[in-house]
Residue frames as a rotation matrix with the C-alpha (Angstrom) as fourth column:
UNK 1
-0.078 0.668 0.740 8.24
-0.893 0.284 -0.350 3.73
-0.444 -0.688 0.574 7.03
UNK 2
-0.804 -0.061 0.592 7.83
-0.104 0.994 -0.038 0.00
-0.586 -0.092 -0.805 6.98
UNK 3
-0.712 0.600 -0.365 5.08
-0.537 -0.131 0.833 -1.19
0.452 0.789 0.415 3.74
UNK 4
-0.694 0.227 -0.683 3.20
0.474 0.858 -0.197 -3.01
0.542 -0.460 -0.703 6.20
UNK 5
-0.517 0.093 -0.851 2.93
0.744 -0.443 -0.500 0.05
-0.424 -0.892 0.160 8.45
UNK 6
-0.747 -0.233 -0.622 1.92
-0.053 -0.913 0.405 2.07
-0.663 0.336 0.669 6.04
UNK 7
-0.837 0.512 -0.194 -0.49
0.113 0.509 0.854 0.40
0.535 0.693 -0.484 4.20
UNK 8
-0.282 0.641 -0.714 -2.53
0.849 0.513 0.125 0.10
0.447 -0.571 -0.689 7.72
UNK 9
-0.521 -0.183 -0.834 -1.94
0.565 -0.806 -0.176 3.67
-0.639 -0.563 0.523 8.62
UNK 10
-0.962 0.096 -0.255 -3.26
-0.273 -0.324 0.906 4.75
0.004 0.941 0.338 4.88
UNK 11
-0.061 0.907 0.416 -6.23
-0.549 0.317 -0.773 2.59
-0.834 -0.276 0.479 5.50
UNK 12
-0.453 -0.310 -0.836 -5.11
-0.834 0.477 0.276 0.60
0.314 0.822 -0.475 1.97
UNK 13
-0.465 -0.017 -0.885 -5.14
0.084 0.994 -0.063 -2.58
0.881 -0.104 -0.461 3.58
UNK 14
0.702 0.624 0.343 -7.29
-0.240 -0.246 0.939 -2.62
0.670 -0.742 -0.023 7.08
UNK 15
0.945 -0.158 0.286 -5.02
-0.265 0.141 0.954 -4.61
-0.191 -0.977 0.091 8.89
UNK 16
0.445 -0.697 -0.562 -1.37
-0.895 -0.328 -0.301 -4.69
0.025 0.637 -0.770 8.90
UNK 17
-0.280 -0.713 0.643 -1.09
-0.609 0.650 0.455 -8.40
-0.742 -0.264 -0.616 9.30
UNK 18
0.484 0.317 0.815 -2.80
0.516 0.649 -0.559 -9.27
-0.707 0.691 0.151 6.35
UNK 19
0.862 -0.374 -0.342 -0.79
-0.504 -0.564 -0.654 -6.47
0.052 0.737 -0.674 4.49
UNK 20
0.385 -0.721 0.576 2.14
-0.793 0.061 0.606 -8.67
-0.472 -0.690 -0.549 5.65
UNK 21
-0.530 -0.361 0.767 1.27
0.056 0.888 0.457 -11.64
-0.846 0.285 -0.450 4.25
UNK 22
0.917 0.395 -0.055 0.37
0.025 -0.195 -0.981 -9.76
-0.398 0.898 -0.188 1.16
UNK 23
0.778 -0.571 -0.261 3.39
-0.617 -0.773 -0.149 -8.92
-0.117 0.277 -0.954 0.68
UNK 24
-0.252 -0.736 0.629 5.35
-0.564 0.639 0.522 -11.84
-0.786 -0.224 -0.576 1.91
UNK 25
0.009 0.386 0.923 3.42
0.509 0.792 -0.336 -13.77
-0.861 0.473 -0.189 -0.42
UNK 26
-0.662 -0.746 -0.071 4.80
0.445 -0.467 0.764 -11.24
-0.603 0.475 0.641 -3.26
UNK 27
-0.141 0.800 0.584 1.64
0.916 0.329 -0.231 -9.56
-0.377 0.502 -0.778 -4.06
UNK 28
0.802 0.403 -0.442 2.75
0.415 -0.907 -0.075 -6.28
-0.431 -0.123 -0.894 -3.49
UNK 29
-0.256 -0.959 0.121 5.62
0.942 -0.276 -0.193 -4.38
0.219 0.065 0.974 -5.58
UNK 30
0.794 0.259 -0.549 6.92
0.280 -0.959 -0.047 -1.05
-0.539 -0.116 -0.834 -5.33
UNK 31
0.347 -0.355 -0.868 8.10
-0.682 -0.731 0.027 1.03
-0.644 0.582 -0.496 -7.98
UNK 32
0.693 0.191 -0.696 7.69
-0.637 0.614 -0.466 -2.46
0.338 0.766 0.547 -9.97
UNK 33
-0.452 -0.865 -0.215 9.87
-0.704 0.495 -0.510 -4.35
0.547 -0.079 -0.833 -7.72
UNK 34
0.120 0.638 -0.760 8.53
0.344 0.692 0.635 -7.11
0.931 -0.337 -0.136 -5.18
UNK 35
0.102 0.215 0.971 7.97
-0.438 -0.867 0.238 -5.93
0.893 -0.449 0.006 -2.10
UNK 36
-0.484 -0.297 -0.823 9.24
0.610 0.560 -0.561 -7.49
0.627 -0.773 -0.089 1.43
UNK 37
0.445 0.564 -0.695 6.75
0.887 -0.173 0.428 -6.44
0.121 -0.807 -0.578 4.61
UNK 38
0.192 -0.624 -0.757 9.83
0.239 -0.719 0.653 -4.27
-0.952 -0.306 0.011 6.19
UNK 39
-0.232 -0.459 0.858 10.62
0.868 -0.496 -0.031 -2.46
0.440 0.737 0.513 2.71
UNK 40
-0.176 0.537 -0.825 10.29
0.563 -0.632 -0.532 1.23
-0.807 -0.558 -0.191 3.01
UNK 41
0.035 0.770 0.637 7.78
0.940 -0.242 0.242 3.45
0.340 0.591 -0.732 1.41
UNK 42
-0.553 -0.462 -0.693 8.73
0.646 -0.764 -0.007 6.72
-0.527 -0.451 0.720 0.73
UNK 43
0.091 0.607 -0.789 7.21
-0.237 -0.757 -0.609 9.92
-0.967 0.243 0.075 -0.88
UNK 44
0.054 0.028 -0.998 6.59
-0.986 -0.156 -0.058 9.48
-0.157 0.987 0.019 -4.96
UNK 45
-0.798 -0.222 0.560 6.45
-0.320 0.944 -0.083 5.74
-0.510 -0.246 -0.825 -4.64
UNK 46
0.147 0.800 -0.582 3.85
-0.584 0.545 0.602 3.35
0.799 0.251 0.547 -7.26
UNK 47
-0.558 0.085 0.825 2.38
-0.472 0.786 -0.400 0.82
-0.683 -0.612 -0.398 -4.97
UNK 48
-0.320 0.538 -0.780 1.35
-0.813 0.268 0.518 -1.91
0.487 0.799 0.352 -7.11
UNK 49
-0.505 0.666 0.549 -1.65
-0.835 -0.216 -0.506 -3.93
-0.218 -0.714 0.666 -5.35
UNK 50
-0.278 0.727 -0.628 -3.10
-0.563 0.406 0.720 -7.13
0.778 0.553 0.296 -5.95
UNK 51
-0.975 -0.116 0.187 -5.40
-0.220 0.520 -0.826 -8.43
-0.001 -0.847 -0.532 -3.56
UNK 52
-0.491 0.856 -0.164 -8.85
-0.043 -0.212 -0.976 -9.83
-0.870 -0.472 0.141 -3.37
UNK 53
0.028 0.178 0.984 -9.29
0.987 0.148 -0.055 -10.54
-0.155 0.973 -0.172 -7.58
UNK 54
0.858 0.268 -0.438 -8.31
0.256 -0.963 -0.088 -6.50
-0.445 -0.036 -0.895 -7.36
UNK 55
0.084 -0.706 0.703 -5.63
0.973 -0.096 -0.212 -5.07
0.217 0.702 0.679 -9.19
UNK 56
0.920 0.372 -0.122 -4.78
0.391 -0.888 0.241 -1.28
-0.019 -0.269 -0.963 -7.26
UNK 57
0.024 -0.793 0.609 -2.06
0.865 -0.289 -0.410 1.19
0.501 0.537 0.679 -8.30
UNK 58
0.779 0.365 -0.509 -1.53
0.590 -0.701 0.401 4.04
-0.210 -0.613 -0.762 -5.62
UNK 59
-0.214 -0.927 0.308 1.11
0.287 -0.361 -0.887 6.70
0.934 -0.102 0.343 -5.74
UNK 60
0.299 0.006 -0.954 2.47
0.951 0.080 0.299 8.13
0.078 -0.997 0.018 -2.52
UNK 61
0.170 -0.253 0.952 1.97
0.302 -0.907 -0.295 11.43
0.938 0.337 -0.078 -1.51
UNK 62
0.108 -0.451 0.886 2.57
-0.636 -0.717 -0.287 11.36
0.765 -0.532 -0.363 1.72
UNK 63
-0.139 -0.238 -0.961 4.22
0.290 0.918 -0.269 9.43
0.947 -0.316 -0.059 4.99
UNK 64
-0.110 0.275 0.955 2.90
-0.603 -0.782 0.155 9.40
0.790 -0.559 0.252 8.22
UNK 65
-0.919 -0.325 0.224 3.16
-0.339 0.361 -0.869 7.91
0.201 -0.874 -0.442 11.68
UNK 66
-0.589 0.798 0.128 -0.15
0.733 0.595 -0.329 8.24
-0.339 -0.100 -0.936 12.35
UNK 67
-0.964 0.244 0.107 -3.15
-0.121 -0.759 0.640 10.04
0.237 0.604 0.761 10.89
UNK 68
-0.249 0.966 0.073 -7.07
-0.454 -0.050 -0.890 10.58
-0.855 -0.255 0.451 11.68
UNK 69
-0.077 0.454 0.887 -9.33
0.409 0.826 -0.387 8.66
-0.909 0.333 -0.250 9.41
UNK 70
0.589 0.662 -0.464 -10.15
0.363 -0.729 -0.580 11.48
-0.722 0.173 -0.670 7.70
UNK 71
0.502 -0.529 -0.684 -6.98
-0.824 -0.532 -0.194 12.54
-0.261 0.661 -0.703 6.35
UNK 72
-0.118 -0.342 0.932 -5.79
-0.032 0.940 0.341 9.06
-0.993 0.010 -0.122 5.98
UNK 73
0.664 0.176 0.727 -7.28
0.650 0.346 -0.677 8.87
-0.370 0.922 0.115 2.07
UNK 74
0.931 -0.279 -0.236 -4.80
-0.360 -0.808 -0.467 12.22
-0.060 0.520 -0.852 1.61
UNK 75
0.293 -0.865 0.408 -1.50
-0.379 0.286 0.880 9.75
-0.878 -0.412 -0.244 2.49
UNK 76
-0.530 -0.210 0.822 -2.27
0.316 0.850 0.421 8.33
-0.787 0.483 -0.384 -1.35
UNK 77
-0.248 0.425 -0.871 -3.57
-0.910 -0.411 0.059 9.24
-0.333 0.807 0.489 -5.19
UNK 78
-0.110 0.444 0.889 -5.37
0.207 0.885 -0.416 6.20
-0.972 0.139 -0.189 -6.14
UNK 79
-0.472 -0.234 -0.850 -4.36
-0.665 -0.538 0.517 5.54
-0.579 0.810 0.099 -10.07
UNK 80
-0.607 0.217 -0.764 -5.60
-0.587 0.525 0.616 2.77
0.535 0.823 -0.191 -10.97
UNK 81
-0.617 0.237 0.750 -8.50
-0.478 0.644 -0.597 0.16
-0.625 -0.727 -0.284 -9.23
UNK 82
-0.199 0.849 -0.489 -9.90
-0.970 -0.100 0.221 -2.52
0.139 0.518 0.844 -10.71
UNK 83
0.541 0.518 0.663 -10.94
-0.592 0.794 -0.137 -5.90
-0.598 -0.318 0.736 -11.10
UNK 84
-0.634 -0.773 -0.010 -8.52
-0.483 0.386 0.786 -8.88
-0.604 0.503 -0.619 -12.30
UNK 85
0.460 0.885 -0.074 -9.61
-0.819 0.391 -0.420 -10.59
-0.343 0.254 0.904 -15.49
């Protein structure tokens, strides 16, 4: 799945054009690489996160089309969140 798509489906990012131009704007890596919008995000994946003076590390535990709100926080293990200093 597309890191855009996936981000917005997860509920990470609300919307998946601003997860876009996170990314495009190279804020997002995965598995410590820089991340391009259309990369794909697969199971066991670090997302590494900086948006917003935030600083969020997620692993992936799972990929989905779509998902209820509900199970949406199970698509991700949230390792790290915090605040840049």
């Amino acid at each position: 799945m597309r890191l855009d798509k996936y981000l917005k489906v997860s509920r990470i990012i609300k919307r998946r054009t601003v997860a876009s131009e996170a990314a495009s704007l190279g804020r997002i890596q995965i598995n410590g690489k820089v991340a391009k919008p259309s990369s794909e995000v697969k199971e066991g994946d670090m997302l590494d996160i900086l948006m917003g003076g935030k600083h969020t590390v997620v692993k992936v535990t799972s990929v989905q089309e779509f998902t209820t709100k509900a199970a949406a926080a199970e698509m991700y293990e949230m390792i790290t969140r915090g605040d840049l200093e």
